[in-house]
C-alpha positions as CSV (number, residue, x, y, z in Angstrom):
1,X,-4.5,0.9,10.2
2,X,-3.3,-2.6,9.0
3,X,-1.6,-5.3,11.0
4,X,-0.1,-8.3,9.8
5,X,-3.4,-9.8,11.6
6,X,-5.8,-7.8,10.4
7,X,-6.8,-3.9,10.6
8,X,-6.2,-2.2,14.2
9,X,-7.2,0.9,15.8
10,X,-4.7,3.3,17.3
11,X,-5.0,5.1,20.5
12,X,-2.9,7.3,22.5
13,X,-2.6,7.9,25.8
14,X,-0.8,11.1,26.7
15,X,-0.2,13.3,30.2
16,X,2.1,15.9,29.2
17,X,3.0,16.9,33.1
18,X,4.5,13.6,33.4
19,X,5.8,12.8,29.9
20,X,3.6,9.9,29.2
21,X,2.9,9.1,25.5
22,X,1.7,5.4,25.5
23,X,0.4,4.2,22.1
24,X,-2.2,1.4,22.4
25,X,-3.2,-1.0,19.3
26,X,-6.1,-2.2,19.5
27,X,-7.9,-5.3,17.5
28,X,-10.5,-7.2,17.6
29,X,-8.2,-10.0,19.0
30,X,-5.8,-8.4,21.4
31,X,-4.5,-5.2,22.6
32,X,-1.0,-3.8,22.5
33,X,0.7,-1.3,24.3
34,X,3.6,0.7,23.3
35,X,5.1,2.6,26.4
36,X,7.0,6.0,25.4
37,X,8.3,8.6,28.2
38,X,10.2,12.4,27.1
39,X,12.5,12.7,29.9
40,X,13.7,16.0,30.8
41,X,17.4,16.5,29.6
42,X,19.1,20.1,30.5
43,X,18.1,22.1,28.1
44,X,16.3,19.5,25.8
45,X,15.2,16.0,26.5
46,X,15.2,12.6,25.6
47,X,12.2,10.7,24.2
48,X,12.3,6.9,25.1
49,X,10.1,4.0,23.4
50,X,9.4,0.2,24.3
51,X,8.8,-2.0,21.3
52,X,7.6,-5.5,22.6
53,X,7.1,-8.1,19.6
54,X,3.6,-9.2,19.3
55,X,2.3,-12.8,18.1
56,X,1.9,-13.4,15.3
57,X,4.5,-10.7,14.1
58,X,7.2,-12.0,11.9
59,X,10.6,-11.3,13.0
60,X,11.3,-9.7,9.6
61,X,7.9,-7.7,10.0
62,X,9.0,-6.7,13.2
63,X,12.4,-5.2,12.2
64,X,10.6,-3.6,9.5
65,X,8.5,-1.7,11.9
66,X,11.3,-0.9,14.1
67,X,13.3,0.6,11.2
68,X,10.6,2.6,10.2
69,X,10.0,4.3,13.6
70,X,14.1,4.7,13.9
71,X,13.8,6.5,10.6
72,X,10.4,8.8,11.8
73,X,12.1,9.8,14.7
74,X,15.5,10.3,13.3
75,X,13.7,12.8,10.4
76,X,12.2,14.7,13.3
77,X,15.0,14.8,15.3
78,X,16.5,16.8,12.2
79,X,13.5,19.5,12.0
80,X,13.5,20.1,15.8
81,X,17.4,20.6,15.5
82,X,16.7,23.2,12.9
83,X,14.9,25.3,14.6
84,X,17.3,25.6,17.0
C-alpha cells in the first residue's frame, strides 16, 4: 500500500474471543498502530476505532483517510442491516 511517505505493509492483529482487531502499518521508517475493539451490544455490537495522526501526514491527508474509513464502515453497516 501507499503512504504519503512511501509504500507500507499492512498487518492485522486479531483475537476474536476478545474483540481485538488492531491494524498495524508498517514502513521502513516507523510503525503505526490502529487500535479497533467490537464490543458486545445486546443483540448486536458496536465496533470502535482509534485514528492517531501520524508525522508527516497532512491534516488534509488525514481527514481524507478518516472520511474514507467513515464511508467503508458506513457501506457495511448497510449490508449487515440487510440481512437482518
Amino acid at each position: 500500500m501507499s503512504t504519503p511517505v512511501g509504500p507500507a505493509r499492512l498487518r492485522l492483529r486479531a483475537d476474536a474471543e476478545f474483540g481485538i482487531l488492531d491494524h498495524d502499518f508498517l514502513d521502513d521508517t516507523a510503525s503505526r498502530r490502529v487500535p479497533a475493539r467490537v464490543v458486545p451490544n445486546g443483540d448486536g455490537a458496536e465496533f470502535m476505532i482509534t485514528f492517531y495522526q501520524p508525522p508527516g501526514f497532512s491534516d488534509q491527508f488525514f481527514d481524507e483517510q478518516i472520511a474514507l474509513v467513515d464511508t467503508e464502515l458506513s457501506t457495511l453497516k448497510s449490508l449487515l442491516e440487510l440481512q437482518e
